[in-house]
N, C-alpha and C positions, 0 to 999 in steps of 0.2 A: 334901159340897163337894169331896172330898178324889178321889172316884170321877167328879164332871164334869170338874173341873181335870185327871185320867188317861188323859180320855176328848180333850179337846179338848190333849193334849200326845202322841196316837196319832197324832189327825187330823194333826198338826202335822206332825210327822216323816216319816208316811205320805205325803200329798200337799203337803207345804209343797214340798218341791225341786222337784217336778214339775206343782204346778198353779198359777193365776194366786194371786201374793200378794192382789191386791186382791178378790178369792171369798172366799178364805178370813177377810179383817177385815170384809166384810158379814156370815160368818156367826159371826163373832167378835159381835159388833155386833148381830147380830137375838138372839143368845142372853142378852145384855145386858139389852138393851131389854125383852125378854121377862120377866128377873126382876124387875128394877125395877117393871113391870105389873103384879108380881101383888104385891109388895111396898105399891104405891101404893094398889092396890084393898083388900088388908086392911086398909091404915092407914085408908082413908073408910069400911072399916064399912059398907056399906051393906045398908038394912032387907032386901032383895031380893035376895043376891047373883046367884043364877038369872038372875035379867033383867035384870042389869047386865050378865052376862057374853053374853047371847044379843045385846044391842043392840050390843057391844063385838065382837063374832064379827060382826055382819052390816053395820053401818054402812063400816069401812073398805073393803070391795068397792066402792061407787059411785067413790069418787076413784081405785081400784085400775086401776077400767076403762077411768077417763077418761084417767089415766096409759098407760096400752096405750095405747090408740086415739090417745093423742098422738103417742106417740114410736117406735113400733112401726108403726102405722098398722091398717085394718079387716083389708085382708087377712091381713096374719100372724095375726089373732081366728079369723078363719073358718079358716083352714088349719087350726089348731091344733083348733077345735072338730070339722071333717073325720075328724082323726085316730081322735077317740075311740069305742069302740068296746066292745062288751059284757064282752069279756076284761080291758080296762084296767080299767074301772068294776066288775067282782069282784075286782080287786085292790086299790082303793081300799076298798072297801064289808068285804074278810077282812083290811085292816091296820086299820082303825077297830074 
């Protein structure tokens, strides 16, 4: 605990003066919500954690998109999907 709290009072210092406050309390807030998650899901025990956790990984993508597509609109989807390229996708595929 003592080494996240060291880690998110670097981030602070580091890009607090210089980048947007409101970035930095989403990712205050998704780190949050992140433990509570996984807090929530040992508390229910469940018989299958594997496939609790694979439905939990693919489900929120559908609202994810529809979100894009609402407030972003199709073409920033497609630009973005343009971009990617063989070199990006090795560097996703060597940090996993």
């Amino acid at each position: 605990m003592a080494v996240a709290l060291a880690g998110i009072a670097v981030a602070a210092v580091d890009e607090g003066t210089s980048g947007p406050l409101g970035a930095f309390a989403l990712c205050i807030a998704a780190a949050a919500c992140w433990g509570a998650s996984n807090v929530l899901t040992r508390k229910a025990a469940p018989p299958d954690a594997l496939n609790v956790m694979v439905w939990v990984s693919t489900i929120p993508v559908l609202p994810l998109l529809a979100l894009s597509l609402l407030l972003e609109g199709p073409s920033c989807d497609l630009a973005a999907l343009r971009t990617l390229d063989w070199q990006g996708a090795g560097a996703v595929l060597h940090v996993a």
